[in-house]
C-alpha positions as CSV (number, residue, x, y, z in Angstrom):
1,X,-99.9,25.4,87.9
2,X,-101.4,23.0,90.6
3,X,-104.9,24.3,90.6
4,X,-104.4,23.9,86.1
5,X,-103.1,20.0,87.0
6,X,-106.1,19.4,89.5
7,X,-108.6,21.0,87.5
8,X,-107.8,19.2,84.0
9,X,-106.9,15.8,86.2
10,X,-111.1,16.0,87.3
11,X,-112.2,17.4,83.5
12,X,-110.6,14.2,82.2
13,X,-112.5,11.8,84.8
14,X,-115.7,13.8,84.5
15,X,-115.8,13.4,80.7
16,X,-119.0,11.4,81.1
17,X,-119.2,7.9,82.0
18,X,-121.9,7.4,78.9
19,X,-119.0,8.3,76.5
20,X,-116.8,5.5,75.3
21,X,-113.7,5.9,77.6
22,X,-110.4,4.8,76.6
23,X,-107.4,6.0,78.5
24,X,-103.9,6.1,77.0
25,X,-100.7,7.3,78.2
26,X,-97.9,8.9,75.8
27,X,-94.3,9.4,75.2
28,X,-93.3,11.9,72.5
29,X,-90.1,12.7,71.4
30,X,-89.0,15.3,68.6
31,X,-85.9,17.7,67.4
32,X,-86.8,21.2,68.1
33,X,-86.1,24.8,67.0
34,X,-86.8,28.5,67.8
35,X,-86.2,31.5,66.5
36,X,-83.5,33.7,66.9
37,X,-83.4,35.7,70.2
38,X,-83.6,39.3,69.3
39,X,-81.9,42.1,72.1
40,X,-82.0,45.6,70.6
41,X,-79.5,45.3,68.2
42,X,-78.9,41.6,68.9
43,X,-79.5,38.8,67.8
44,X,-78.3,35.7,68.5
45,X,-78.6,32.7,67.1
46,X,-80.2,29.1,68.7
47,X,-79.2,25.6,67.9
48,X,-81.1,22.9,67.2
49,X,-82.6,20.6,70.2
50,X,-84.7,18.4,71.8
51,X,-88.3,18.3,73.5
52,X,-89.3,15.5,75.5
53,X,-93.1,14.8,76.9
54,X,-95.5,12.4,78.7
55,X,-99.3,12.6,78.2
56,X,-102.4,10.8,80.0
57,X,-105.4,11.3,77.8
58,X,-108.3,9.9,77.4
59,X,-110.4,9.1,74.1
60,X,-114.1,10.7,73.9
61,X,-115.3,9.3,71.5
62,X,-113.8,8.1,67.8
63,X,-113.2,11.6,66.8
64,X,-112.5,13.8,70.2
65,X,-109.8,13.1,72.8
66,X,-108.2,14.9,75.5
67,X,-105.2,14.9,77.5
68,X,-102.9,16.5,80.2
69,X,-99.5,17.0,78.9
70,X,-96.4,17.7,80.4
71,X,-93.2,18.3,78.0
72,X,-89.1,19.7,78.5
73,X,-87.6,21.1,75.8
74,X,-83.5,22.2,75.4
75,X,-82.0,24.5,73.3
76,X,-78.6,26.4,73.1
77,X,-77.7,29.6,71.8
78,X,-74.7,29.7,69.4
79,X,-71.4,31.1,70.3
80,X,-72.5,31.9,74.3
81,X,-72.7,29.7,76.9
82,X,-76.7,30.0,77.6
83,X,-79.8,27.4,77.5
84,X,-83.0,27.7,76.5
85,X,-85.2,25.6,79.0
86,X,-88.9,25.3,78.8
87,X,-91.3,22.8,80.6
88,X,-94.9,22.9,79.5
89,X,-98.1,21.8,81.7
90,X,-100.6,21.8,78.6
91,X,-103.9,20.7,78.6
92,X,-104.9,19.4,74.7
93,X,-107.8,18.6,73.4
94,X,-107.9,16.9,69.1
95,X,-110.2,16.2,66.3
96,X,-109.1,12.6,65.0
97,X,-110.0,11.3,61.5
98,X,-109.6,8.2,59.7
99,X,-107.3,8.3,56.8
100,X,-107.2,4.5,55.9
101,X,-107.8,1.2,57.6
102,X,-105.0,1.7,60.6
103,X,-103.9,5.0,59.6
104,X,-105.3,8.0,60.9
105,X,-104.9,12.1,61.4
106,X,-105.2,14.6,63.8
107,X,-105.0,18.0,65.0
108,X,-105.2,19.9,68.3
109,X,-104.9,23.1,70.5
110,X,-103.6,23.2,73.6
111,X,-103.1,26.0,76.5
112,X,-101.8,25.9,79.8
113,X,-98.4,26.9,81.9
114,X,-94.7,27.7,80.4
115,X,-91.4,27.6,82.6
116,X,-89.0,29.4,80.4
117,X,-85.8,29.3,81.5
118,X,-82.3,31.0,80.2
119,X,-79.6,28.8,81.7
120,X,-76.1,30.9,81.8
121,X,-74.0,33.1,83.2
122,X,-75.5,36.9,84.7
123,X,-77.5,38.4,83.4
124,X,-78.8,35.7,81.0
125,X,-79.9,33.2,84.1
126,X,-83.3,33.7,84.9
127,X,-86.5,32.4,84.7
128,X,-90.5,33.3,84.6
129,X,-93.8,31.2,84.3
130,X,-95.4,32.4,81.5
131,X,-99.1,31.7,79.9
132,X,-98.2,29.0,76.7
133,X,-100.8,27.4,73.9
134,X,-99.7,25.0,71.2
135,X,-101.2,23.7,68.1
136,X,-100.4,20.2,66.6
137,X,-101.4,18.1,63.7
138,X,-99.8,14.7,63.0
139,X,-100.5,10.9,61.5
140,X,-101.3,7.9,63.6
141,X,-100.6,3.9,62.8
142,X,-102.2,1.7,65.3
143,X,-99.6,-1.3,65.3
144,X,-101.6,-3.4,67.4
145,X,-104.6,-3.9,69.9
146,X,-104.6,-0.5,72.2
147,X,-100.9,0.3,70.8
148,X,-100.4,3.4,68.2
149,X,-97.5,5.5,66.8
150,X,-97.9,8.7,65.6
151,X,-95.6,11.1,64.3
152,X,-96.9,15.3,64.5
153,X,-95.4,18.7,64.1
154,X,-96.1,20.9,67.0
155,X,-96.1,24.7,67.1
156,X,-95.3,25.5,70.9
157,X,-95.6,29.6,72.2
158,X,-95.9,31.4,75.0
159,X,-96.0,35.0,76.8
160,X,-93.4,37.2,76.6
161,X,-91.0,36.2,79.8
162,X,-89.4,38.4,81.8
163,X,-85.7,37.9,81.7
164,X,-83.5,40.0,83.7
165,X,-85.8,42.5,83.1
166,X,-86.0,42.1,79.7
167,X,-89.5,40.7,77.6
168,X,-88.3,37.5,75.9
169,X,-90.7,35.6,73.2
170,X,-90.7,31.9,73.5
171,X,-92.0,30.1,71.1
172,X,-90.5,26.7,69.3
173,X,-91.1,24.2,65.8
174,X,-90.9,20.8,67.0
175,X,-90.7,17.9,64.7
176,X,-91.3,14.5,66.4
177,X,-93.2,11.2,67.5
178,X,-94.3,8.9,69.9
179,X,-96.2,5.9,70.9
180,X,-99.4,5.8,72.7
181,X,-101.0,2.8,74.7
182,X,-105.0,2.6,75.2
183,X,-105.8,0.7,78.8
């Protein structure tokens, strides 16, 4: 997970000096689902939640960006006493397009790290570190000078994790938005 931070932390200051630069950090916020869990026979049902994130990106150029995102997201299966946990080290990259004088689109891929975690009581407390990729699309509307808001759906999966033993699919609907400052 280090060596994925360092390695997209250099990619993103290497992106070529003769390339307009424009930095930006991000704060995203959205209501999240996932499917049900399914155990043999099982299935329990999850709750809604919520996903949290912070992103430093930096533009490309008008139409390409790229950025280094880390998000949390919470979720609680109905009727036991167990939550779903996942923090996400992604590196994104996006394909921006104009839409109308402020307003603009986007969509992305991203791929990096999952930490998915069942929070409860033996045996549903464990954990694994699991290979994750996302795909996003979403609407931007720059209020000011360097300042945008954007609002996106986000399509968040990873590798089946082992969980007490067991292969577990992760993989969450997220429905959200954010600002995002240029410097």
């Amino acid at each position: 997970m280090k060596r994925l931070f360092a390695a997209t932390a250099c990619a993103l200051c290497l992106a070529g000096p003769a390339l307009a630069s424009e930095y930006y950090i991000e704060g995203t916020a959205a209501w999240s689902t996932t499917n049900d869990l399914d155990v043999g026979p099982v299935s329990l049902e999850t709750d809604d939640g919520y996903l949290l994130g912070f992103a430093l990106g930096r533009a490309l150029d008008s139409q390409f960006s790229a950025e280094v995102e880390l998000t949390y997201s919470q979720r609680q299966y109905s009727g036991i006493p167990v939550d779903l946990n996942a923090t996400a080290l992604m590196l994104n990259g996006y394909y921006n397009f104009p839409i109308a004088n402020t307003v603009g689109g986007y969509i992305g891929a991203g791929v990096g790290g999952v930490f998915v975690e069942f929070d409860g009581p033996a045996p549903f407390s464990d954990n694994d570190t699991v290979l994750g990729g996302q795909l996003l699309g979403g609407l931007t509307y720059g209020v000011s000078e360097g300042v945008t808001l954007f609002t996106e759906y986000r399509y968040q999966m990873a590798a089946d994790a082992d969980i007490g033993g067991l292969d577990v699919e992760y993989n969450s609907h997220n429905i959200g938005g954010g600002v995002r400052i240029a410097f």
